[in-house]
VEXDREN-2710 file (C-alpha; in Angstrom, 1 decimal):
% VEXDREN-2710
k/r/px/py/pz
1/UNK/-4.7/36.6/9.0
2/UNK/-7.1/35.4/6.4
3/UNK/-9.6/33.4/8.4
4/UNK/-11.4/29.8/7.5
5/UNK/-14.7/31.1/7.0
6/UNK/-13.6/34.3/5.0
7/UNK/-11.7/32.0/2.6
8/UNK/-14.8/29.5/2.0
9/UNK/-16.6/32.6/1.0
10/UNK/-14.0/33.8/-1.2
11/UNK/-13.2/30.3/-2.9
12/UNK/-17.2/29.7/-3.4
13/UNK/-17.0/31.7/-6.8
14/UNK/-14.1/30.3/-7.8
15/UNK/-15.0/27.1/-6.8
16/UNK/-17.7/27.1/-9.0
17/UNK/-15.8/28.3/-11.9
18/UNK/-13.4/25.6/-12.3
19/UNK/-16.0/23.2/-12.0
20/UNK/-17.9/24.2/-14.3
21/UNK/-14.7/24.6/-17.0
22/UNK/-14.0/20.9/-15.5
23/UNK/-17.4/19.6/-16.8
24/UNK/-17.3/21.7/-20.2
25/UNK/-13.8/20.3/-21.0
26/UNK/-14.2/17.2/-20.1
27/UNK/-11.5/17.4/-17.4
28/UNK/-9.0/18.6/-20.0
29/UNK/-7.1/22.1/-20.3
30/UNK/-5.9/23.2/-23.7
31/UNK/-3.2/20.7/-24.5
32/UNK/-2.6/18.0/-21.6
33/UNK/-4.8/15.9/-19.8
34/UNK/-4.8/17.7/-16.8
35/UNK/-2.7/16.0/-13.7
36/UNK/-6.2/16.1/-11.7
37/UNK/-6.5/13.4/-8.9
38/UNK/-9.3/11.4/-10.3
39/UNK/-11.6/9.0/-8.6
40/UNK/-14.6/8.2/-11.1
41/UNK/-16.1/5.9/-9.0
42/UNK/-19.6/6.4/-7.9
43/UNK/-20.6/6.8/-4.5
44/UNK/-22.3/2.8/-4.3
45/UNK/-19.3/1.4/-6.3
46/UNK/-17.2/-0.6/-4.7
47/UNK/-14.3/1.3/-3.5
48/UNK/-10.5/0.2/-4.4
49/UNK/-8.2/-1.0/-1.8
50/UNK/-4.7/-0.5/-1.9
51/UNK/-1.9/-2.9/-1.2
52/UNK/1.5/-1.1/-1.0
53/UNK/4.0/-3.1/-2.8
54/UNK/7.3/-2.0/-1.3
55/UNK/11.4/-2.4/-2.0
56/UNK/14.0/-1.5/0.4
57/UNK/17.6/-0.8/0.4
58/UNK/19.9/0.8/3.0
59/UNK/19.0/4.4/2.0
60/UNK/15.5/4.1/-0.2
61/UNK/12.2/2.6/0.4
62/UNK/10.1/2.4/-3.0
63/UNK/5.9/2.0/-2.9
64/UNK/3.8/1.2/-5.7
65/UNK/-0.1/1.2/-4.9
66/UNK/-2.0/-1.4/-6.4
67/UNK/-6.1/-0.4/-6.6
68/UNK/-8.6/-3.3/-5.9
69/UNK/-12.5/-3.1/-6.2
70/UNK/-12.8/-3.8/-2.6
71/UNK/-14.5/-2.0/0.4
72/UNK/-11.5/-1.0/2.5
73/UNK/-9.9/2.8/3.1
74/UNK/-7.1/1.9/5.1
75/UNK/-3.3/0.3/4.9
76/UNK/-2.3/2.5/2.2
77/UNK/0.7/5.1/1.9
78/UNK/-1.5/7.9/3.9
79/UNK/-0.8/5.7/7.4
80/UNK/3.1/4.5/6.6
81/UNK/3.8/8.7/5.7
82/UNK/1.7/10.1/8.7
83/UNK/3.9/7.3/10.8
84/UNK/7.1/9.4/9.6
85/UNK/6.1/12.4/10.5
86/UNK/5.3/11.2/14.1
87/UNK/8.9/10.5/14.5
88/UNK/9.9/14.0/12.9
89/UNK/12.1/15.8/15.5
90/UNK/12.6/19.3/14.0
91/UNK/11.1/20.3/10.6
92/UNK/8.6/19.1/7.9
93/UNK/8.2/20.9/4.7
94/UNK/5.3/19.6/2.6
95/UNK/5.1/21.0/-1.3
96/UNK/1.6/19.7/-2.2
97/UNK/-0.5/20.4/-5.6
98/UNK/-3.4/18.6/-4.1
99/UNK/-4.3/17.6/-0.1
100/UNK/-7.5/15.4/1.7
101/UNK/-5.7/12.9/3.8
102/UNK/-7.4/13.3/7.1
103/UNK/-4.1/10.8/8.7
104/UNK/-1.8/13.2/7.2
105/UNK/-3.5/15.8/8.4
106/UNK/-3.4/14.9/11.7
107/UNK/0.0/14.1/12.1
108/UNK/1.2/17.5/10.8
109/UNK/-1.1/18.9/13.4
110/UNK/0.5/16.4/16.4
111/UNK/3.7/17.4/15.3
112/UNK/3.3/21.1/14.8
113/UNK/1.8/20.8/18.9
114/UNK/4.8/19.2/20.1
115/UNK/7.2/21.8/19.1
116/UNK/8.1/20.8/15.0
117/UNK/7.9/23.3/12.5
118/UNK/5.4/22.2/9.7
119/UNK/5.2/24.5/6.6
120/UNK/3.2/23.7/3.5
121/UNK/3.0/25.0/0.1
122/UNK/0.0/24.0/-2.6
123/UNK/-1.6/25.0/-5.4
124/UNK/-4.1/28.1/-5.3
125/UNK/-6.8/25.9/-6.7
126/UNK/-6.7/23.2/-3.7
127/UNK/-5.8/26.3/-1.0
128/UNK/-9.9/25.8/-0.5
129/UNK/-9.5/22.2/0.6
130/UNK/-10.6/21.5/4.4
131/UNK/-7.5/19.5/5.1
132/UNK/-5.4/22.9/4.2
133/UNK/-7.7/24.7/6.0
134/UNK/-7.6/22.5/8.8
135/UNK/-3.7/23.3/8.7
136/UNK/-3.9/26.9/8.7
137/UNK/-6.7/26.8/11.6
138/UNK/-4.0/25.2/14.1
139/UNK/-1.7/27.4/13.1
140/UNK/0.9/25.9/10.9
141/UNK/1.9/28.3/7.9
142/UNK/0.3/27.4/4.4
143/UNK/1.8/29.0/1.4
144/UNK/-0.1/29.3/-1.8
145/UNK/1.5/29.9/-5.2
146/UNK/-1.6/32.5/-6.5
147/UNK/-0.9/32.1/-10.4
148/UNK/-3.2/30.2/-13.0
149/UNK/-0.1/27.6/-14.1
150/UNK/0.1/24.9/-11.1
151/UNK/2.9/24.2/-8.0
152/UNK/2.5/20.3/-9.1
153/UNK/4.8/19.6/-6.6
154/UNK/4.4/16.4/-4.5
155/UNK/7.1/16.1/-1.8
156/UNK/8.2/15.7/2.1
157/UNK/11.4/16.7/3.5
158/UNK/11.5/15.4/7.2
159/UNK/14.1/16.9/9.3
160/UNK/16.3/17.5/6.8
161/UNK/17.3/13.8/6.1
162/UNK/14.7/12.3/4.7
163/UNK/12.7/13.0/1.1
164/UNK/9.5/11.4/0.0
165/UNK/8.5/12.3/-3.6
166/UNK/7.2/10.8/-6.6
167/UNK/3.8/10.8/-9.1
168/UNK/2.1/10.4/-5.6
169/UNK/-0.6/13.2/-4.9
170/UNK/-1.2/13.3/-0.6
171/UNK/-4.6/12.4/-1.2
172/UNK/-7.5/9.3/-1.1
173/UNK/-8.0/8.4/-4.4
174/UNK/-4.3/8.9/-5.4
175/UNK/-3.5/6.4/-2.1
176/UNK/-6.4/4.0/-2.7
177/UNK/-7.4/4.4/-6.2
178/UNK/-4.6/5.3/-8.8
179/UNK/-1.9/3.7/-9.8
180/UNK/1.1/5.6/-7.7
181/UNK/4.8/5.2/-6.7
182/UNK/6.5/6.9/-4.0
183/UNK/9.9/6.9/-2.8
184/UNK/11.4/7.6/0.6
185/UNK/15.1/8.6/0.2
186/UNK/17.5/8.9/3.2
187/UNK/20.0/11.6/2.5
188/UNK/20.7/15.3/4.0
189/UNK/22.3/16.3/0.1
190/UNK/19.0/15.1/-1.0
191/UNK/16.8/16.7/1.6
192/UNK/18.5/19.7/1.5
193/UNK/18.0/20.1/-2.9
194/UNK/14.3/19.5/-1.9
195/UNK/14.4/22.4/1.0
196/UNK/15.7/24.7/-1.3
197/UNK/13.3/24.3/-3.7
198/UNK/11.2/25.0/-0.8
199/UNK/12.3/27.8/0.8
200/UNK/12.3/29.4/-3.0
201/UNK/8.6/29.0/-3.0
202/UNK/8.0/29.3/0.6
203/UNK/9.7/32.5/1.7
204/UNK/10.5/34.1/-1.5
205/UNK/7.2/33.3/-3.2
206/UNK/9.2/32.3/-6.3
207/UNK/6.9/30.2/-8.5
208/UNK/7.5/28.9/-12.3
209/UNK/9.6/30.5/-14.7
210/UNK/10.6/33.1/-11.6
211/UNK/12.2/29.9/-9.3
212/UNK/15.8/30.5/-9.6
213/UNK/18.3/27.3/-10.7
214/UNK/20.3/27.0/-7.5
215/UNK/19.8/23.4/-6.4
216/UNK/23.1/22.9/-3.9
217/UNK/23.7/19.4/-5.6
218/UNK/22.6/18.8/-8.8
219/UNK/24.5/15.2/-9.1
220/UNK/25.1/13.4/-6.0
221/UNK/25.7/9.9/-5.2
222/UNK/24.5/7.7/-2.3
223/UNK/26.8/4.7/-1.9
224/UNK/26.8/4.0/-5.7
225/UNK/23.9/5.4/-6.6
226/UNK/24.1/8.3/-9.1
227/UNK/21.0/10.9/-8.8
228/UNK/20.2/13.7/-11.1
229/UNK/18.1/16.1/-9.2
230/UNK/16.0/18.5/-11.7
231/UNK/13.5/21.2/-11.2
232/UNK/11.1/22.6/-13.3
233/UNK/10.8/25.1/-15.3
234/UNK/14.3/26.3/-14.1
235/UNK/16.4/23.0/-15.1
236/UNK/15.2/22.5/-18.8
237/UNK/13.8/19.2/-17.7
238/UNK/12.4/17.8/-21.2
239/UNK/16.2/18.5/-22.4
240/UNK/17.4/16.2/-19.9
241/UNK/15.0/13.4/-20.2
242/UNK/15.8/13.5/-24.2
243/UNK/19.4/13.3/-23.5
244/UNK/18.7/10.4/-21.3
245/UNK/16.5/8.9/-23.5
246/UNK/18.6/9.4/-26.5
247/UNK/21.5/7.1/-24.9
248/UNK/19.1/4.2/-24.7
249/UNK/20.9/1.0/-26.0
250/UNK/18.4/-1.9/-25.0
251/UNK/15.3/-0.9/-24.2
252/UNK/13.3/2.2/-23.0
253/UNK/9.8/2.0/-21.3
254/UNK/7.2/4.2/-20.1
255/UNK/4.5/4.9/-18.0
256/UNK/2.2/8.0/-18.6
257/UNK/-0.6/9.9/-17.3
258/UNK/0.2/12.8/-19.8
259/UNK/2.7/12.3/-22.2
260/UNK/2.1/15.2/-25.3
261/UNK/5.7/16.4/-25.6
262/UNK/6.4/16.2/-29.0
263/UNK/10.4/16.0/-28.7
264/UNK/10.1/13.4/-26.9
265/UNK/8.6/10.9/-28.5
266/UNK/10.7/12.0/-31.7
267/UNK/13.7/10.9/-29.9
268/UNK/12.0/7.5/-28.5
269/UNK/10.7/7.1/-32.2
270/UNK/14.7/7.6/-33.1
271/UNK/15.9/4.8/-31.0
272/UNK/13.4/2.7/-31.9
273/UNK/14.7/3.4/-35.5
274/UNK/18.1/1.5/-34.1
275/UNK/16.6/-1.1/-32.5
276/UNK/16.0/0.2/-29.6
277/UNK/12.9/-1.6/-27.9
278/UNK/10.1/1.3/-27.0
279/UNK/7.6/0.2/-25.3
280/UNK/4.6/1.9/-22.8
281/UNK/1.5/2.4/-21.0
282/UNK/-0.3/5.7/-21.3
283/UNK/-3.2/6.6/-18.8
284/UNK/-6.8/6.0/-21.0
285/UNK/-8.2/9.1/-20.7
286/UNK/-5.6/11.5/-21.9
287/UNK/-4.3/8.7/-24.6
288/UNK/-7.0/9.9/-27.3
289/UNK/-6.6/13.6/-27.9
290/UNK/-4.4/15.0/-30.8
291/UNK/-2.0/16.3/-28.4
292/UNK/-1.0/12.7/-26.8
293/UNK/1.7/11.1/-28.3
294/UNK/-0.2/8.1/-27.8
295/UNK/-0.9/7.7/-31.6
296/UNK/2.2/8.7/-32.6
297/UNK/4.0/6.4/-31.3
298/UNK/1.3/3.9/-31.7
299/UNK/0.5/4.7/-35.3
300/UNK/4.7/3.8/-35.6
301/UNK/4.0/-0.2/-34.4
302/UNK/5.9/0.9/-31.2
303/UNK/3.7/-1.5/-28.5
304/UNK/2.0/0.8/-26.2
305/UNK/-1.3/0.5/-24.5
306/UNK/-4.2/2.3/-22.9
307/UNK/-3.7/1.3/-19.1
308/UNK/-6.9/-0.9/-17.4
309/UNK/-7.4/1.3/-14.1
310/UNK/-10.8/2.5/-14.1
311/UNK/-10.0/5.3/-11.9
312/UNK/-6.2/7.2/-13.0
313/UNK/-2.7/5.3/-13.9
314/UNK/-0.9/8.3/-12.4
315/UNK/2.8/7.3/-13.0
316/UNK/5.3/9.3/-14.7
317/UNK/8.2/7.4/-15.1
318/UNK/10.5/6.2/-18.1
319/UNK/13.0/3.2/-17.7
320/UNK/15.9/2.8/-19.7
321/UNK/18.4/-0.7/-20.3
322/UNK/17.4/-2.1/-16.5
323/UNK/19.1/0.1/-15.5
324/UNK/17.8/4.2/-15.4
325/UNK/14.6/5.0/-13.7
326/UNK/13.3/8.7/-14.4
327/UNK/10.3/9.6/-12.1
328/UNK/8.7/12.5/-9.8
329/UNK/5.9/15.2/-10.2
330/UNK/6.6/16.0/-14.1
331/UNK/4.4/14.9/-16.8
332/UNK/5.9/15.0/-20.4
333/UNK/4.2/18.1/-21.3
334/UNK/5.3/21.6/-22.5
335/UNK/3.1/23.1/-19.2
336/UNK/5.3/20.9/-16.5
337/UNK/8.7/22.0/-18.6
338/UNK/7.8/25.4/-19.4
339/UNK/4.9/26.8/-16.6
340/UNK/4.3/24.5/-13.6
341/UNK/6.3/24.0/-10.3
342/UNK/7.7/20.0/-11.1
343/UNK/10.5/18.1/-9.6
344/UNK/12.6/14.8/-11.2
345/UNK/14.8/12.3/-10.2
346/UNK/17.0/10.4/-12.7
347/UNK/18.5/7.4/-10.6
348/UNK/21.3/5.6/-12.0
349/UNK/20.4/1.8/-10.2
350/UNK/19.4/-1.5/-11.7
351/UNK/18.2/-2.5/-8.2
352/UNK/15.9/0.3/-8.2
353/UNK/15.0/0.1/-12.1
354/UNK/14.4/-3.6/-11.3
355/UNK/11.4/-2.3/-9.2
356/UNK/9.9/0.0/-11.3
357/UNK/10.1/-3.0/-14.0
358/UNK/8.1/-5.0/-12.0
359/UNK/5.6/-2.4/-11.7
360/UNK/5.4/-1.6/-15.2
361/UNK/4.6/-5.4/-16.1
362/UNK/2.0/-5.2/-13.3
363/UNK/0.9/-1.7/-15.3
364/UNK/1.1/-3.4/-18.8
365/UNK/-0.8/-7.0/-17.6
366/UNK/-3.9/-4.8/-16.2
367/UNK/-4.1/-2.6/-19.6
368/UNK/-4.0/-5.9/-21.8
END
C-alpha cells in the first residue's frame, strides 16, 4: 500500500506543476472557467461566515450557504453532514472532486472505527490533500480516478437511503465562502442510482466516457415528485437540459459558475424569442472570456448579471415556470458533458423550485 509520506513525495512535482499552470492561466483551462474551489481572500481579511438557509419536506432537506465578511468558521453545512454520518449504520460512499473539512473528516474516521464501511472516490489532482490522506492513513479505501479530465463528482450516499449532492464541494471555502446549495434526499431508488455510479468508479475504475449508462432508475417519483437522475458523460446530459429548457413557457432562470455551452444558450436565446423570460446570474470571473455565454446572452438584452461574491458563486442550477429545478455537480460546459465524471437532478416540484427561487433573488440582489 502506497504510504502517506511516499505519496507527498510523489505529488510534490505535480503539485508544483498545476500551480504553476494555475497562476499562468489565471485559474482557467482552455475553454471553461475551471470548477476550482476558490477562496481569494487574504489571510488578514475578514473571513466569511455562513448561515445555512434551509427547506424541509417529508423526504428532502435543501441548504443554500450565504457568505458573510465575518470572523466565524463554524455552523455551516461541514457540521449538519458530519452529524449524518454519525448516525450511519452500515455504509457511506463519498464521490468527492475536492476534500479539506477536518469535521468531515473525522466523522468518516469515527464511523469507519465503529464498524461502517467508508469508501471515497476523488479526483487525482486533490488525492494529495491531507484530509484524503488522513482517510487512507486509518484505513478507509480511497479511490482515485488517475486521468487528466476530472471525477467532479460531489455526493454522499448514507446507508443506502439517504443522498446528499448538489454544486457543494466538501470543503472550507465552498461551506463558508461560496455561494452553495445542497440537498439531502431520503430515498433507497435514489441512493441506490447514486451507488451505482459509485461502484462504477469505485470497483470497476470506470471513469468518463468508459462509465457505462446503467442507472437502475432513471425516472422515479417520491410521493409526487418526479426526478430525472442523469450522469455524465454517459447520459448526454446537455441534451436533456435543452430539451428541458426548450419546453419553458413562463420563465427560465439561471445560476452559473461556468456556463460556455454554446447549444444552450441558443435554445434559451429561442424561448426568449417567444416570450419566454431568460433571466441569470453567472459567477464574475468566468463571465468575461470568449467562451462564456455571458455576452451572448447579454449582448441579446436578456437580463443577466455578474454575481457580487467576492470569493465564487458556485451554483449550477437552471429554473424553469416555478416549477423545474435542474441542479448537481454539472457546469454547462462541453468538458462536464463530454470528459468529466458529473451527476444531475431534474426535479419536477414547485415547492422545491420555490426554494431555489428564493435563492436566486438572494443571488441576483448581491450581484446588482
Amino acid at each position: 500500500m502506497t504510504t502517506r509520506s511516499s505519496r507527498r513525495k510523489s505529488g510534490l512535482s505535480r503539485t508544483l506543476t498545476i500551480v504553476a499552470l494555475l497562476l499562468v492561466a489565471a485559474l482557467w483551462i482552455v475553454e471553461e472557467f475551471t470548477d476550482l474551489d476558490l477562496g481569494l481572500f487574504e489571510p488578514d481579511d475578514p473571513a466569511p461566515v455562513v448561515v445555512a438557509r434551509t427547506a424541509t419536506g417529508d423526504w428532502y432537506e435543501i441548504y443554500f450557504t450565504v457568505p458573510q465578511k465575518e470572523l466565524t468558521w463554524t455552523g455551516g453545512l461541514d457540521e449538519i453532514l458530519a452529524a449524518d454520518i454519525d448516525r450511519a449504520q452500515r455504509s457511506i460512499d463519498v464521490a468527492a472532486y475536492e476534500f479539506n473539512l477536518e469535521s468531515v473528516t473525522s466523522a468518516l474516521i469515527r464511523a469507519h472505527r465503529r464498524g461502517v464501511r467508508v469508501r471515497m472516490v476523488t479526483d487525482s489532482d486533490n488525492v494529495e490533500l491531507d484530509q484524503p490522506l488522513d482517510l487512507i492513513d486509518a484505513g478507509i479505501p480511497v479511490v482515485e480516478d488517475g486521468r487528466s479530465a476530472i471525477m467532479h463528482n460531489k455526493f454522499v450516499v448514507i446507508d443506502g437511503q439517504i443522498t446528499w449532492t448538489g454544486s457543494w464541494n466538501l470543503t472550507d471555502n465552498c461551506t463558508y465562502r461560496n455561494n452553495n446549495n445542497a440537498l439531502r434526499i431520503i430515498s433507497p431508488e435514489l441512493a441506490a442510482n447514486y451507488r451505482a455510479e459509485f461502484d462504477e468508479m469505485f470497483e470497476e475504475q470506470q471513469f468518463g466516457p468508459r462509465s457505462p449508462a446503467d442507472t437502475p432508475y432513471p425516472v422515479l417519483r417520491i410521493n409526487e415528485t418526479e426526478i430525472w437522475t442523469l450522469f455524465a458523460p454517459e447520459d448526454r446530459v446537455i441534451d436533456r437540459v435543452i430539451e428541458v429548457v426548450s419546453g419553458a413557457q413562463h420563465s427560465i432562470r439561471v445560476m452559473a459558475f461556468s456556463f460556455t455551452d454554446q447549444a444552450l444558450a441558443a435554445a434559451m436565446l429561442a424561448r426568449a424569442a417567444e416570450g419566454v423570460l431568460v433571466e441569470g446570474v453567472f459567477e464574475s470571473r468566468g463571465s468575461g472570456t470568449e467562451y462564456s455565454q455571458y455576452g451572448t446572452l447579454s449582448d441579446a438584452g436578456l437580463r443577466v448579471w455578474k454575481d457580487g461574491n467576492p470569493a465564487a458563486m458556485h451554483h449550477k442550477v437552471i429554473i424553469i415556470d416555478r416549477a423545474t429545478v435542474i441542479t448537481g455537480s454539472f457546469n454547462f460546459s462541453a468538458s462536464a458533458n463530454q470528459s468529466n465524471d458529473e451527476n444531475l437532478l431534474i426535479i419536477y416540484d414547485p415547492a422545491i423550485a420555490a426554494e431555489y427561487l428564493k435563492e436566486f433573488d438572494r443571488v441576483v440582489a448581491e450581484a446588482r
